[in-house]
C-alpha positions in Angstrom: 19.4 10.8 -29.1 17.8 11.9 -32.4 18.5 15.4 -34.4 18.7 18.1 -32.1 17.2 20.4 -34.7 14.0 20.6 -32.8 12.1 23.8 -31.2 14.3 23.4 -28.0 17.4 24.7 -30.5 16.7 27.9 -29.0 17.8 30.3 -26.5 15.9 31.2 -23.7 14.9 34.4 -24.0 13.1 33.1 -27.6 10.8 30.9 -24.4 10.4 34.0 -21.8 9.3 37.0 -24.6 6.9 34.4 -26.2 5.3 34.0 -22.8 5.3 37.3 -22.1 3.4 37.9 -25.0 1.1 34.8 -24.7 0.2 36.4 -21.0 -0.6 39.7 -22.4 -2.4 38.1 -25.4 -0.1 39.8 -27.8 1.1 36.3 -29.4 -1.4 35.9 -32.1 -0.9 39.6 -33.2 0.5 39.3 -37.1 4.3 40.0 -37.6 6.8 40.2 -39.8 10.6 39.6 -39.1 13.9 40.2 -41.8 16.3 37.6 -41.0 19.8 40.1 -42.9 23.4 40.9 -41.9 24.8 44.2 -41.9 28.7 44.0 -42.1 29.5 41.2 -45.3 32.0 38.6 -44.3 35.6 38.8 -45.4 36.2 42.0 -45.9 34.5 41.5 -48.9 31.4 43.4 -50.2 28.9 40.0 -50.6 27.4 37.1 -49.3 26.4 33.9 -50.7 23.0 32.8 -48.8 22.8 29.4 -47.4 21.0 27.2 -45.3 17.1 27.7 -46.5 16.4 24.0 -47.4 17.7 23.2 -43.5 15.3 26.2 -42.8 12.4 24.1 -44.5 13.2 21.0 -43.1 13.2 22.3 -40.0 9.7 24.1 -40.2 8.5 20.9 -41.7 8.9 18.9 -38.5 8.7 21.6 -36.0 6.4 20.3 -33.2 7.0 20.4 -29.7 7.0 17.4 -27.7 5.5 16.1 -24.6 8.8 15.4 -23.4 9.8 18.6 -24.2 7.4 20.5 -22.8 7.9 18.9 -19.7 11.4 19.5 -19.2 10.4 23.2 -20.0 7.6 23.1 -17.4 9.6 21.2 -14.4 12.8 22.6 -14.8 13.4 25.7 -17.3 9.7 27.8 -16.8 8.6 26.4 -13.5 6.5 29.8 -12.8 4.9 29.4 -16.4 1.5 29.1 -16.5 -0.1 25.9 -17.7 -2.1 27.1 -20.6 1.5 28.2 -22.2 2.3 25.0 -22.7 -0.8 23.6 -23.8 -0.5 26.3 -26.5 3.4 25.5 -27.4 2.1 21.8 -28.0 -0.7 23.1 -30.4 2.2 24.8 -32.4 2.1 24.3 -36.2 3.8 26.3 -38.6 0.3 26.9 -40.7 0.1 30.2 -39.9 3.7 31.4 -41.4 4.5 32.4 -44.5 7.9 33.0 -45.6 9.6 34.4 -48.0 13.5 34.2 -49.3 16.1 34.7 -51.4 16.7 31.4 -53.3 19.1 29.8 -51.9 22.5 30.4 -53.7 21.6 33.6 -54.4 24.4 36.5 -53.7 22.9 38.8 -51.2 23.8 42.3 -49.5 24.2 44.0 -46.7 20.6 45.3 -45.2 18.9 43.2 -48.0 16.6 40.6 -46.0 17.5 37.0 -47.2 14.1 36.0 -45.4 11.1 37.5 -44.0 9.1 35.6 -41.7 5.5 36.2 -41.0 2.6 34.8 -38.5 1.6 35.0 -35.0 4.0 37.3 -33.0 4.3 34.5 -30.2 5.3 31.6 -32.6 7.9 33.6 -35.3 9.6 35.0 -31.9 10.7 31.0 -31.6 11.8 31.1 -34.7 15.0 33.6 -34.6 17.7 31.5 -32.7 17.4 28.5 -34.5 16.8 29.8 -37.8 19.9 32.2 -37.7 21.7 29.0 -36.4 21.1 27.3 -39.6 21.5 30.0 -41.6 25.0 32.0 -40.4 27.0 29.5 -40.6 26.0 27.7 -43.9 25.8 31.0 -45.5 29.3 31.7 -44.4 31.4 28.9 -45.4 29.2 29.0 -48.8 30.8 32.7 -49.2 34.4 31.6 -47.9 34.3 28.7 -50.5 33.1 31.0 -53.2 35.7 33.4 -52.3 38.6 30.2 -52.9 37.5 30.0 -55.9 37.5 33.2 -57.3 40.8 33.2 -55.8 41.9 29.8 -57.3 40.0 30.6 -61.0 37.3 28.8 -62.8 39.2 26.0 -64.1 41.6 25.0 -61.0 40.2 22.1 -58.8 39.0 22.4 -55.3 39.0 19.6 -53.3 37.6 20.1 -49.0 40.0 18.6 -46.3 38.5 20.0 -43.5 36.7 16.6 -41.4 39.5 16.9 -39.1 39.5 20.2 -38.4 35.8 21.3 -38.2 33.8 21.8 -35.1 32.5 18.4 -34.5 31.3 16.1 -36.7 27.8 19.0 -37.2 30.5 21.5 -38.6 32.2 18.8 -40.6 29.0 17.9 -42.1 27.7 21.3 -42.8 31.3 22.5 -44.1 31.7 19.6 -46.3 28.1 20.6 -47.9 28.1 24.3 -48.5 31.5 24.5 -49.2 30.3 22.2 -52.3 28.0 24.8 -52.9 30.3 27.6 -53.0 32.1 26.6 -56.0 34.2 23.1 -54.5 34.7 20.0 -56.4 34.6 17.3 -53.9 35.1 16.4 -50.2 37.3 14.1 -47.9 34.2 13.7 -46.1 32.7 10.3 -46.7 29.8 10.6 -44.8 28.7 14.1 -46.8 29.6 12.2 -49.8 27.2 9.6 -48.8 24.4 12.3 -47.4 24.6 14.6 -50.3 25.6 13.1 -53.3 29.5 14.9 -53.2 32.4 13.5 -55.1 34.7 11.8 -52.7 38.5 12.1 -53.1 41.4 11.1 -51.2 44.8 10.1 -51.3 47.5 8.9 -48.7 49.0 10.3 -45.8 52.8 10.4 -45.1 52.4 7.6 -42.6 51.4 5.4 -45.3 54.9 5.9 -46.9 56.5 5.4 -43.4 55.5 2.1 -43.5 57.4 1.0 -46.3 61.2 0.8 -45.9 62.6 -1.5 -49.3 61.7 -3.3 -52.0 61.2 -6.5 -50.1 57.8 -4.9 -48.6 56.5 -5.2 -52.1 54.2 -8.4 -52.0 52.8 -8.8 -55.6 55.1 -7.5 -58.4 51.7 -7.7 -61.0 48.7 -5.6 -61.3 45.7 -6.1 -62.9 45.5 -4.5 -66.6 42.0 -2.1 -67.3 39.3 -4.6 -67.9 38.5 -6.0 -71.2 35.0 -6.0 -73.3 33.7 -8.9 -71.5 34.5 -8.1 -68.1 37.8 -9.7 -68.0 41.4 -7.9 -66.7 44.6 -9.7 -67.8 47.4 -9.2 -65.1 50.6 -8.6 -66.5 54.2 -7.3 -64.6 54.6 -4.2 -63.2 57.0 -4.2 -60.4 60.0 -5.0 -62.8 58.7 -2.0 -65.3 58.7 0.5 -63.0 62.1 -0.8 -61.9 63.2 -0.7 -65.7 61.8 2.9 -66.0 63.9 4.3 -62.9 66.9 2.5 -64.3 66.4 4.0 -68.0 65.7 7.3 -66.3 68.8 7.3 -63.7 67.2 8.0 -60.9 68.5 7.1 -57.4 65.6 7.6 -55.3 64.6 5.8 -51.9 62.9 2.5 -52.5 60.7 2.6 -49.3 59.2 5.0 -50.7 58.8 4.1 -54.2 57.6 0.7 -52.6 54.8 2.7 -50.9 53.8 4.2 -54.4 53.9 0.8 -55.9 51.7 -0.9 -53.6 48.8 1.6 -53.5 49.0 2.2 -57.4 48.4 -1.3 -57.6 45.2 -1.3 -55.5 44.3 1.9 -57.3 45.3 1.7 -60.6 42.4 4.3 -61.8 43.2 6.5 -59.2 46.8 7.0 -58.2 47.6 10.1 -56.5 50.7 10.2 -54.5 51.8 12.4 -51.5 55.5 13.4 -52.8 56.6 15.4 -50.3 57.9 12.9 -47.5 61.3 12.5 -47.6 62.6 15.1 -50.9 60.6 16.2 -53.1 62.4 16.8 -56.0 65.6 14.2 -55.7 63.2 11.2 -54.9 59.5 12.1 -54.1 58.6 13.0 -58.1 61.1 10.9 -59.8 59.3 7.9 -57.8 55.8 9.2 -58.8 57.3 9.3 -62.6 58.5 5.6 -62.6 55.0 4.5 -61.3 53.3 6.8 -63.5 54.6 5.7 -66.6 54.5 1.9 -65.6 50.7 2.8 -65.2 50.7 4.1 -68.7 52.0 1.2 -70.3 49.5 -0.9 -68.8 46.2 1.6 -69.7 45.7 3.3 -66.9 46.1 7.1 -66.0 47.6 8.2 -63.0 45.9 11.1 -61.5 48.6 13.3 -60.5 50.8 14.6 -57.0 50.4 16.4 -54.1 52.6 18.9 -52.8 52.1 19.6 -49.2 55.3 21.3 -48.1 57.9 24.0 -48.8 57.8 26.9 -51.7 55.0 25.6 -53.2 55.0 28.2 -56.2 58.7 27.2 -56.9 58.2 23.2 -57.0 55.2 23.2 -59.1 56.9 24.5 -61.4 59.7 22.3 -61.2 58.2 19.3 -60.7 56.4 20.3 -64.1 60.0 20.7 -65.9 60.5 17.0 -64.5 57.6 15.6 -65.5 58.0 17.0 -68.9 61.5 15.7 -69.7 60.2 12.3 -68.4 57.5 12.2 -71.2 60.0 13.5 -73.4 62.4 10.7 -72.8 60.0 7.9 -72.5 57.8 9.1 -75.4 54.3 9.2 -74.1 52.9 12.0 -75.8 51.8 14.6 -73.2 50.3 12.0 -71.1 52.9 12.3 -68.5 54.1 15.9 -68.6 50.2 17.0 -68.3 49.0 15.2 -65.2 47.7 17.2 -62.0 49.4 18.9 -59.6 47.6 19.8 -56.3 48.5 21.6 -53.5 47.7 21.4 -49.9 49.2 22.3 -46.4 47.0 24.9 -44.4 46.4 26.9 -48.2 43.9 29.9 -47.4 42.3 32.5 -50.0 45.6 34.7 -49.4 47.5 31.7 -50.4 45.7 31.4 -53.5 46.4 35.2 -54.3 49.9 34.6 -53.7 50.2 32.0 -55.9 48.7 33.8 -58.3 50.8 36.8 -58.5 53.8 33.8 -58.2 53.2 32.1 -60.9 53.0 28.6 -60.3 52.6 25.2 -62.2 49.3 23.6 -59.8 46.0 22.4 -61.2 44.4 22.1 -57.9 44.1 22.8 -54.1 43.5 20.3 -50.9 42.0 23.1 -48.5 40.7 22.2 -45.5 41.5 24.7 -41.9 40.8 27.8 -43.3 37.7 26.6 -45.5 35.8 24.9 -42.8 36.3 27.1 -39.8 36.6 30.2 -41.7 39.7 31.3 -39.6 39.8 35.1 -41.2 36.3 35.2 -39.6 34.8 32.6 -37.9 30.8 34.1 -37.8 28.3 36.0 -40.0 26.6 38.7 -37.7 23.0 37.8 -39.5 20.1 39.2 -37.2 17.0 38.6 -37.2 14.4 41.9 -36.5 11.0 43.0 -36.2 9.7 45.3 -39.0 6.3 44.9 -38.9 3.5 44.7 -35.9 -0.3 44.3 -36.5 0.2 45.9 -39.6 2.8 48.4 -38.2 6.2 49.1 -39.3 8.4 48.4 -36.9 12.0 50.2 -36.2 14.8 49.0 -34.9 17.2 52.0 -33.1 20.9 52.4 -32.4 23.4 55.3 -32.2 25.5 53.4 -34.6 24.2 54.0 -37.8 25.1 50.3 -39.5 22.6 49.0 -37.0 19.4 50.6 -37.9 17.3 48.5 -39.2 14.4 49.3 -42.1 11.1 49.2 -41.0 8.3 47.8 -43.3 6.9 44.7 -44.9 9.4 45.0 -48.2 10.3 43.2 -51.3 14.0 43.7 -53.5 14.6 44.1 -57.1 17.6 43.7 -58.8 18.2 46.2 -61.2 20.6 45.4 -64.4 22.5 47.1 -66.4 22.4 47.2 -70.9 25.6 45.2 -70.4 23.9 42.7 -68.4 25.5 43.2 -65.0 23.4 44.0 -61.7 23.8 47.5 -60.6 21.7 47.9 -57.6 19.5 46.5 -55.0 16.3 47.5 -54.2 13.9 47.5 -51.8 10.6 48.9 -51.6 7.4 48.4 -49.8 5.7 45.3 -50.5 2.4 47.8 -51.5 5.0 49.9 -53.9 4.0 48.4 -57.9 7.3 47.0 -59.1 10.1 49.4 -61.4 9.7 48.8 -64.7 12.3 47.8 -67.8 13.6 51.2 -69.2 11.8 53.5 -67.3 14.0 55.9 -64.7 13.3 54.9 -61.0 14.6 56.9 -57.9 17.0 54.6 -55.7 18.1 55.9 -52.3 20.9 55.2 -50.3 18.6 53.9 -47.2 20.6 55.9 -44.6 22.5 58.8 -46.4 20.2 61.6 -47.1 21.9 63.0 -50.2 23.0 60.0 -51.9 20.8 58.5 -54.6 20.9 58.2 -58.3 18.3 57.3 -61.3 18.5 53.9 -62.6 17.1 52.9 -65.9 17.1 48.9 -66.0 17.9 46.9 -68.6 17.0 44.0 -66.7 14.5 43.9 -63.2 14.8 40.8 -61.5 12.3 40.0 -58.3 14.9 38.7 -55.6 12.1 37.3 -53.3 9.9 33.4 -53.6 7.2 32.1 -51.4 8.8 29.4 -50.0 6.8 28.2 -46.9 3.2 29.4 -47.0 0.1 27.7 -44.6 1.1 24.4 -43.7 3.5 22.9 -46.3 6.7 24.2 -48.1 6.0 26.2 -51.5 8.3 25.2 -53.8 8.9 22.5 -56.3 7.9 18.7 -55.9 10.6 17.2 -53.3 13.9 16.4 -55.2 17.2 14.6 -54.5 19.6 16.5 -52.3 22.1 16.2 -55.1 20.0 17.3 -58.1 19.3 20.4 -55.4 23.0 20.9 -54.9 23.8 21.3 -58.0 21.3 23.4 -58.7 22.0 25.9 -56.1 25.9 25.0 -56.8 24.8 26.4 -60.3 23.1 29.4 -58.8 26.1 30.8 -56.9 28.6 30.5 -59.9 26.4 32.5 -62.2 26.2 35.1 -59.6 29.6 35.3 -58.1 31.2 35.8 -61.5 28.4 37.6 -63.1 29.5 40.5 -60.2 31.9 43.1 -61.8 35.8 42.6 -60.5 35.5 45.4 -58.4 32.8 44.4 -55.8 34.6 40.8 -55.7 38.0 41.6 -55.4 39.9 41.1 -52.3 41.8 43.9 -51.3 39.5 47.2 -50.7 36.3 45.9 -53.2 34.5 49.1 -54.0 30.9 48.4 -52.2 27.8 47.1 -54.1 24.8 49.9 -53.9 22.3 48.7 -51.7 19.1 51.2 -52.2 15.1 51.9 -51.3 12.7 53.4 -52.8 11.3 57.0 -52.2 8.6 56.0 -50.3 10.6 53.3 -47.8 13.4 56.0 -47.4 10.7 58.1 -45.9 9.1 55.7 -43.9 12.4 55.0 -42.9 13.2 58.0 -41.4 10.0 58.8 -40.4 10.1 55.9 -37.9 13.6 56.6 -36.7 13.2 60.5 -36.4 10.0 59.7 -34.3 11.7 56.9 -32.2 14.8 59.8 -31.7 12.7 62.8 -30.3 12.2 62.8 -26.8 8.1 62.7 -25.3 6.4 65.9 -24.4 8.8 68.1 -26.6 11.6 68.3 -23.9 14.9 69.3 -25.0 17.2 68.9 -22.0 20.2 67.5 -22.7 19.2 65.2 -20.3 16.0 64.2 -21.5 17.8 63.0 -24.9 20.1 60.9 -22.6 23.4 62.6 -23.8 26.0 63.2 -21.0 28.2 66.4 -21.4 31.0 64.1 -22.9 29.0 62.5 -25.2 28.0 65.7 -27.0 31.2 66.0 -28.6 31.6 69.5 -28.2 33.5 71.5 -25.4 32.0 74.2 -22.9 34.5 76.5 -24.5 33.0 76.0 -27.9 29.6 76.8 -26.5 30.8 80.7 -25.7 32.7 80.7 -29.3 29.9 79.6 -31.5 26.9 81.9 -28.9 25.1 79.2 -28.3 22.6 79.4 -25.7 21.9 76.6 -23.2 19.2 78.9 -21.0 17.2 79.1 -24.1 17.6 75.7 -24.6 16.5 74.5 -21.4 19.2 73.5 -20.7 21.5 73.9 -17.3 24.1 75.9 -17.6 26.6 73.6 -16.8 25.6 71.3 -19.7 27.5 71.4 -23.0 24.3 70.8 -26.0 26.8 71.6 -28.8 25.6 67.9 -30.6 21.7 67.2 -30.5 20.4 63.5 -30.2 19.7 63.7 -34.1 23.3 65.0 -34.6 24.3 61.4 -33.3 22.3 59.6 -36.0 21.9 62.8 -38.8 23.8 65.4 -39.8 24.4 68.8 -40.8 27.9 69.8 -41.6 28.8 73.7 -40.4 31.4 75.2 -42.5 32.9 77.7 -39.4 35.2 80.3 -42.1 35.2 77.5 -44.5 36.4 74.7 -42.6 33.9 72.1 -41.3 33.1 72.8 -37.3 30.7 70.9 -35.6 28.3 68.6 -36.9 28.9 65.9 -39.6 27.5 63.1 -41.6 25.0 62.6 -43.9 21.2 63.5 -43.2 20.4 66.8 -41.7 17.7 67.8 -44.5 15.7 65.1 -43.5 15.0 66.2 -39.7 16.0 69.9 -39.8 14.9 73.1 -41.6 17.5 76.4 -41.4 16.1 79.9 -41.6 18.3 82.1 -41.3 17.1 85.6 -39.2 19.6 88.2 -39.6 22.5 86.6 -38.4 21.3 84.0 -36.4 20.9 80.1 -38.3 17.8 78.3 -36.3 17.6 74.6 -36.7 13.7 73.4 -35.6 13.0 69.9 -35.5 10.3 68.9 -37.7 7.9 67.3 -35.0 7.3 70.5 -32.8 9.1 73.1 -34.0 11.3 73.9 -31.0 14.0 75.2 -31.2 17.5 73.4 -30.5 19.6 76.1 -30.6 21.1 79.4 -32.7 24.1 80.2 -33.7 24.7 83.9 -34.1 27.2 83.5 -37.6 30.0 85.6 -38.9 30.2 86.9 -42.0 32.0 84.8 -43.3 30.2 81.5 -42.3 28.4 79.9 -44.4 26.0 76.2 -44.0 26.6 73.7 -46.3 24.0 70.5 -46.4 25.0 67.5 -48.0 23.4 67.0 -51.6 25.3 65.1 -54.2 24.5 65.3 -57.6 21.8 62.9 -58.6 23.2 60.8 -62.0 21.8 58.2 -64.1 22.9 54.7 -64.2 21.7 52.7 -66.6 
């Protein structure tokens, strides 16, 4: 069948608005899109991006087929015109140009982590299939940085998830970025294989099921660590470890230790048991500790157990005591009481944090369900919008605030502090000259009217590269995946723990400042108070689309505040207490000192107050009509947001 990362990865919409604008000759016109994601995953305050070097491979083959357009033209756009398709086979990315994040980096919320520009018609193809490659690798990347955080910097993570991914695409993509993230190795052969991952495995309970005595021992040798020349001498081993249990006095179950003795002979360098499947203390460890130490005496290392049921905290620990009197008893120097203990069964990032606060005796972590389908939440919302049309910055509206989008053809800074540590992001017109080392520059939050600060970098880092521009990918000469891997793997530990403890933390992170610059702030609003204000200067309730209910404000209130709906234009029966901008921006009323009315964050922007004896008039900026007034007692008072402006540095 062939990878189905092809142009037909789409959705058809992507097909119908392409030849919408291909009919109305709109599809050569220049754009720009922001592929972004409002809300970060996890609860958390970040995102690790993921997914760009799929994103160039992808553009690096795009080309529709004959067979493809065919299927299109007989059974999905039978109406189409024939020149459409004539022009979808002509399709070559030459004309794009796109810009990122490199991948790896940490990225926030509003902060494009691409912009993609060319021909309307052709980046319009684009969105499906590059936010298909990108949500989902950029999500597990974050969930696997977030286990390690969790788990610490010297704990080992190993991925378990083949079996419980979503098809063998999902295992393969899991196994991958969850490498990136911050994990050691992978289950996964095949990734191993495709991207250079450290494999690692050990045995399943069934495996010790199989083995009932002593008699199901077949060889009682194994094969000592090979000599200079090449050569292994084989020497006994199932009477030592018998000898060890009996010096020991342990009474544990011989299927099992049978089990252990048969695959630590065919992995001598790597022996790793399951202990967990019959008792894990009375025979599961004590068997582990006679193979173990009949390993030592030969020259090899066992690697360790895994614990994959019960209190997991509590027989760490334990086991730990055990495997400490055994070295003690048997005199091997440390080489027993110090081996690995890992963990598994269905361990998430809470696990890890309750661990933690546990205390526990574990050197590492099987994870697998949680990792790889990212159970706590199983999709980044990343969107991909128009900000810029033939030159023109495009706006995307909403009456929920967190889904406005910022118009404009932008780049991002990264703004340090002396102490090293980034303390904002941001972004500014791609025609704004770039802030300087020590000199004070104006950030704005890109929504909230009266938040901002002054920020006087240490440090100013560029957070965009050309990667795609014409016909052929931008960046380095083509290396191997692994070298790539690690050095994106490398990219996303610097980051992750270069973020102060407060943005990464799990439980109520304090939220990373995401900022513009004077002059995109403006635009911004600009754009959005324009696409808010109804044509012609009407200001019916109606014309601005709000039903009595979704004003907010009673009838009642309307005869106790004065307002005026006849001067308003509007009918009587309508209640205008909340304008169309009050939705988006806001002006907070202080009615005898308590707030009445309108509230939020922005009402400076699109509103000017006069106040005329004892009447407040609010005029939109556009026309000067008025809204309303609100004849004022005494004791009222108007109070517009405007927090202090302070210096970070």
């Amino acid at each position: 069948m062939g990878s189905p990362i092809g142009p037909l990865l789409t959705d058809l919409y992507q097909l119908t608005m392409a030849y919408t604008h291909w009919q109305a000759g709109r599809h050569t016109q220049q754009a720009a899109f922001d592929l972004f994601f409002r809300s970060p995953p996890f609860h958390g305050e970040y995102c690790v991006f993921a997914g760009l070097e799929d994103v160039l491979t992808f553009l690096d083959k795009y080309a529709f087929t004959a067979d493809d357009v065919d299927y299109l033209r007989s059974q999905v756009m039978v109406d189409a015109e024939s020149g459409f398709f004539s022009w979808l086979l002509a399709l070559r990315p030459a004309e794009l140009t796109v810009r990122a994040l490199p991948e790896g980096t940490v990225a926030f919320p509003h902060v494009p982590m691409m912009t993609i520009s060319g021909p309307l018609g052709f980046v319009q193809l684009l969105e499906s299939t590059l936010l298909n490659l990108v949500n989902y690798a950029s999500l597990v990347a974050t969930n696997a940085a977030r286990h390690r955080l969790a788990a610490g910097r010297s704990a080992n993570l190993l991925e378990f998830g083949l079996r419980r991914a979503q098809g063998p695409d999902g295992a393969m993509t899991a196994s991958r970025y969850a490498y990136v993230g911050g994990f050691d190795g992978t289950s996964n052969v095949a990734a191993g294989r495709a991207f250079g991952i450290p494999t690692v495995g050990t045995h399943a309970h069934s495996y010790v099921q199989c083995f009932s005595s002593l008699s199901d021992v077949q060889v009682d040798t194994i094969a000592a660590p090979a000599a200079a020349d090449g050569t292994a001498e084989t020497v006994p081993f199932l009477a030592s470890v018998l000898a060890i249990r009996a010096r020991l006095g342990y009474h544990t179950k011989d299927g099992e230790l049978a089990a252990f003795i048969c695959y630590a002979q065919s992995f001598p360098r790597s022996f790793l048991a399951l202990v967990d499947t019959y008792d894990t203390l009375a025979s599961g460890v004590p068997n582990f500790i006679c193979v173990a130490a009949a390993l030592l005496s030969v020259g090899h290392t066992p690697r360790g157990i895994r614990l994959d049921s019960g209190d997991l905290a509590l027989l760490s620990k334990r086991s730990r005591v055990m495997l400490a009197d055994a070295d003690a008893a048997l005199g091997l120097n440390g080489a027993l009481a110090d081996v690995p203990i890992v963990a598994s069964n269905d361990i998430s990032e809470t696990t890890l944090h309750s661990l933690q606060s546990q205390g526990h005796a574990l050197t590492g972590y099987g994870i697998g369900t949680n990792l790889v389908t990212c159970a706590t939440q199983p999709a980044l919302g990343g969107v991909f919008k128009l900000v810029s049309l033939g030159g023109v910055p495009k706006v995307k509206l909403s009456e929920d605030v967190a889904k406005l989008s910022i118009p404009g053809e932008k780049t991002a800074y990264r703004l340090y502090g002396a102490e090293g540590t980034p303390l904002v992001d941001l972004m500014m017109l791609a025609t704004e000259a770039a802030p300087m080392v020590g000199v004070p520059v104006l950030c704005r939050h890109p929504f909230v009217e009266g938040s901002r600060c002054l920020v006087r970098p240490a440090r100013v880092e560029c957070l965009y590269v050309t990667v795609w521009s014409g016909h052929c990918r931008s960046d380095d000469p083509p290396r191997g995946v692994r070298s790539y891997l690690e050095e994106v793997r490398r990219r996303v530990a610097e980051q992750v723990w270069a973020l102060p403890a407060e943005h990464t933390r799990s439980l109520n992170p304090t939220p990373y400042k995401v900022s513009v610059s004077e002059a995109l702030f403006s635009l911004t609003h600009k754009r959005t108070f324009r696409g808010l204000l109804p044509r012609g200067g009407a200001t019916t309730a109606a014309d601005f689309g709000i039903s009595t209910k979704q004003c907010g404000l009673r009838s009642a209130w309307n005869g106790r505040l004065g307002l005026r709906p006849g001067a308003m234009g509007v009918g009587a029966g309508a209640t205008f207490g909340r304008t169309a901008y009050a939705r988006w921006y806001d002006m907070t009323l202080l009615w005898c000192g308590a707030p009445l009315l309108l509230t939020g964050w922005s009402a400076r922007w699109w509103c000017g107050p006069s106040v005329a004896g004892a009447d407040m008039i609010i005029q939109n900026l556009s026309g000067g009509c008025l809204l309303f007034r609100v004849p004022l007692l005494a004791t009222a008072s108007v109070w517009l947001a405007e927090a202090p402006l302070r210096m970070l540095s």
